[in-house]
N, C-alpha and C positions, 0 to 999 in steps of 0.2 A: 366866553373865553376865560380861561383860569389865570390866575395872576401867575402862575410860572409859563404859562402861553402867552401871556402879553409880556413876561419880561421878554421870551425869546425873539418876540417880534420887533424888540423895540432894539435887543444889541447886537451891535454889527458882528458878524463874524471875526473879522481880521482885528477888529476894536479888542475885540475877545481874547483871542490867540496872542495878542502882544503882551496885555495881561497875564497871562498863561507861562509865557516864557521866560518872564522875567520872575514868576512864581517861582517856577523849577527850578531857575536860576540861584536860588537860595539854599537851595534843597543841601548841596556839598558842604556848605558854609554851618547848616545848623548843625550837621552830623559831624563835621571836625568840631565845634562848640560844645558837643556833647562828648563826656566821658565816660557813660555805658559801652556795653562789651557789643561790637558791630551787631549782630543777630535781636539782640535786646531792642537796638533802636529799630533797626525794620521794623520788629514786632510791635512794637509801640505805634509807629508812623502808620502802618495798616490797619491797626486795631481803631486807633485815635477815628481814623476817616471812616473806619463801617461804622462806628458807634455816632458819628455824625451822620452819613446818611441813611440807617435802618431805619430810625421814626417816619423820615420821609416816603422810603421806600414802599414799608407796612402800608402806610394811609395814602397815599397818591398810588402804589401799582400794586396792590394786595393780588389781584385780578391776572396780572402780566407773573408773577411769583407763582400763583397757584397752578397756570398754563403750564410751566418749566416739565417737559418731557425727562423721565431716566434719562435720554441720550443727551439731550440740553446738560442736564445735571453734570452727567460722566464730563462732558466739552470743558463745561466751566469749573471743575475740577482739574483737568489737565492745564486750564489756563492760569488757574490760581497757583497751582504748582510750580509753573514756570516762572510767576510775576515773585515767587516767593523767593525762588533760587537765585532770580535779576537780581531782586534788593538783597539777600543775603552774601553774593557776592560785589557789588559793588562798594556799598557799605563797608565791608571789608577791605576792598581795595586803596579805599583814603585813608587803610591805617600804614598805609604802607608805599605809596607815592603822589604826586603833586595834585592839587585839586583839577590843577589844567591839564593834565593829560588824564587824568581819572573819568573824569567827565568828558572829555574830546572821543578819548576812546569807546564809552558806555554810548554815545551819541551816533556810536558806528552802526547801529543796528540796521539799520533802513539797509545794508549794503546785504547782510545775513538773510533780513526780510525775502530780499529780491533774490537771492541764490535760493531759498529755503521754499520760495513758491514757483522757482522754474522748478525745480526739484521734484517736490510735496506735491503741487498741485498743477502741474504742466503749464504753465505761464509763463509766458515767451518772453526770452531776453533778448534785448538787442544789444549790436554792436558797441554804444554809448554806453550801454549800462556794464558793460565788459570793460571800456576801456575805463569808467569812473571807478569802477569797483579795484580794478587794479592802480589804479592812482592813488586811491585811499590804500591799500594793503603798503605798497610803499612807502606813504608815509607814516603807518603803522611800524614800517621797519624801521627808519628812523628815530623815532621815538623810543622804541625798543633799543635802539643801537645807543640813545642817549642814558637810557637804562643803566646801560653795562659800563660805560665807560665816564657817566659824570661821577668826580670828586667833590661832589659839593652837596651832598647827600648827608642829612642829618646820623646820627648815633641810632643804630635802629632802623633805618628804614631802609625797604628793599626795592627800588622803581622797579626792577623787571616785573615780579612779583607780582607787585601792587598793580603795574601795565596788565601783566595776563590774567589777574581779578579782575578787570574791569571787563577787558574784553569778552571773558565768560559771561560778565554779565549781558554784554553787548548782546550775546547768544542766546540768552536767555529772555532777553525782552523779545528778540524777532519769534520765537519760540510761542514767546504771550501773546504777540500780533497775529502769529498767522494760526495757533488752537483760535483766538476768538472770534475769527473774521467769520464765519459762517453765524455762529451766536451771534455777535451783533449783530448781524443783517436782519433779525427777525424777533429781537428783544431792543424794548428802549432801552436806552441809556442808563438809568435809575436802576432797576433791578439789577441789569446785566453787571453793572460795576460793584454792585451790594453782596451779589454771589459771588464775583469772584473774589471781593476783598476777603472774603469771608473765608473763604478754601486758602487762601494766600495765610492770611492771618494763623490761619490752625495749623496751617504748613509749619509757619516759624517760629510758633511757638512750641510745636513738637521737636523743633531743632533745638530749639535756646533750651528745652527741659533733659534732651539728649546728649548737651554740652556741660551738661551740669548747673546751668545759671540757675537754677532753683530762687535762692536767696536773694540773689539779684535781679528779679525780676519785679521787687518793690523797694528793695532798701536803696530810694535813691533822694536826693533834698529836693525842696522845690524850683527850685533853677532849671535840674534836669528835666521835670513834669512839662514846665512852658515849653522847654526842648521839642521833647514827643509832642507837644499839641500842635506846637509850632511847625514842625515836619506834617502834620495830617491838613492843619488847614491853609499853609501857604503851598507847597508841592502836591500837596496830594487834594484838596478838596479846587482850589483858582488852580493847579496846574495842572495835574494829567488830567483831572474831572473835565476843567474845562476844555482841554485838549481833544477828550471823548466827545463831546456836543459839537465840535469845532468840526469835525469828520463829516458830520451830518451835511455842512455848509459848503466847506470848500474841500476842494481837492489832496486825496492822501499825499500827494507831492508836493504841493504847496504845505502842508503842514508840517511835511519833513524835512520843508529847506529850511521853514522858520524856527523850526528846533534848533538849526544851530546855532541860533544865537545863544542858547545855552551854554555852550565851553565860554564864550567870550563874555558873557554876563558873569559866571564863574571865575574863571578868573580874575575880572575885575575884582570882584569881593573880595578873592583870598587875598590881591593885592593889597587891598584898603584895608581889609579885617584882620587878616592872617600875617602880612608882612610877607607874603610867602611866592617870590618871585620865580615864574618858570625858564630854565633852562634853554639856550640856543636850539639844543637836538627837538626839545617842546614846544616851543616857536614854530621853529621849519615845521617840525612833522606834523604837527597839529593844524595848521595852515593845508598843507596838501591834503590831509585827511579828510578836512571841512571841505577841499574843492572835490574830491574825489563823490564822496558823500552827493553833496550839491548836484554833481553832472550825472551820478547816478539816479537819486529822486525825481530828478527833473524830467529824465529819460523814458520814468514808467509810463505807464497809458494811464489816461486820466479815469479816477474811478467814482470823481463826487458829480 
């Protein structure tokens, strides 16, 4: 048995996943600490994680990488594409409204997922997942309605805005779940994450070079460098990585209710770190949106 076979055997799943969450959980926190241009830090955060896992990749799945079909390829092309545009809009979103509704919102995905595969893939929705999905959308309005009308909105910042950045992103991660679900099914974990970092990665840096960031794409001090590494091995290598492996173990709905602990891990930190207190309309709405979310993941058929 290989030592990343016996680590697997040795860590519990759910052990895993809480790790994982409270990973993610940092992720808003680094990228308002960082004062690169949105697009840059993606780029970095993606970059930083394929350049950590390709040695492993190369030498443990060389074999599983050589298999990869044209049609494999085209797949995880569209997925990286998708995961590119998630981080490019999200990341943008926190230039522009509260970490706890940025993240609350971005965590709406699961509800897009389930519309997007009765849709896309004829997978039947129930009653429950209708009546969740519509509990989240409402407290979505809310939040949005808190948008429009809080005064207490720093010099510069736009909550609606920043709300429908995130949301896009929301869209754009269900986008990346359900291009990869067939890929994954039939690629390990290691490769499968290594190609599409990779296609994600080229994505945004054809964006950041389309924006003009040229120049700033290096000229930045070392504070900002631990930033970007910071975003690749806390979020991106212990959080979604480990979130990938986690699929394998327990149930896609259990993995989706335990993601929301991320708005509320999130917020804590912007509170502790940031000073940066959420709003009444942020509260309510973000509260309905996490139950909404909750009673629709809960709802799916079980798929681990």
């Amino acid at each position: 048995m290989s030592t990343l076979a016996r680590l697997e055997a040795r860590t519990p799943p759910m052990a895993a996943l809480s790790v994982a969450v409270v990973a993610v959980s940092t992720s808003a926190i680094l990228v308002r600490f960082s004062q690169a241009p949105s697009v840059v830090k993606a780029f970095y955060r993606v970059f930083f994680t394929t350049l950590l896992l390709a040695p492993f990749a190369a030498t443990h799945y060389r074999e599983d990488l050589r298999r990869l079909s044209g049609r494999d390829l085209l797949i995880a092309a569209v997925t990286g594409v998708a995961l590119a545009a998630h981080f490019a809009t999200w990341f943008e979103s926190l230039e522009w409204t509260t970490v706890a509704a940025s993240v609350t919102l971005v965590q709406s995905q699961p509800l897009f997922v389930a519309v997007g595969a009765a849709v896309l893939l004829d997978e039947r929705i129930n009653g429950r997942m209708v009546g969740g999905i519509l509990v989240a959308v409402g407290g979505i309005a809310v939040m949005s309605l808190g948008g429009l009308l809080s005064g207490a909105a720093l010099a510069g910042e736009r909550p609606l805005f920043g709300n429908s950045l995130a949301l896009v992103g929301a869209v754009m991660a269900a986008g990346y779940v359900l291009a990869g679900r067939s890929l994954r099914q039939r690629i390990a974990l290691v490769p499968y994450v290594t190609v599409v970092y990779s296609v994600c990665a080229l994505a945004l840096l054809g964006v950041a070079l389309g924006q003009g960031e040229t120049v700033a794409l290096t000229a930045y001090p070392p504070v900002e460098w631990l930033l970007f590494l910071g975003m690749a091995v806390g979020p991106g290598i212990f959080g979604h990585t480990v979130i990938n492996w986690a699929l394998k173990y327990v149930e896609s709905s259990v993995v989706s209710v335990t993601l929301l602990g991320e708005p509320v891990g999130s917020t804590l930190l912007a509170l502790a770190l940031l000073g940066e207190v959420p709003d009444a309309f942020t509260v309510a709405g973000g509260a309905v949106v996490l139950a909404g979310i909750s009673v629709t993941a809960r709802s799916r058929p079980n798929e681990g």
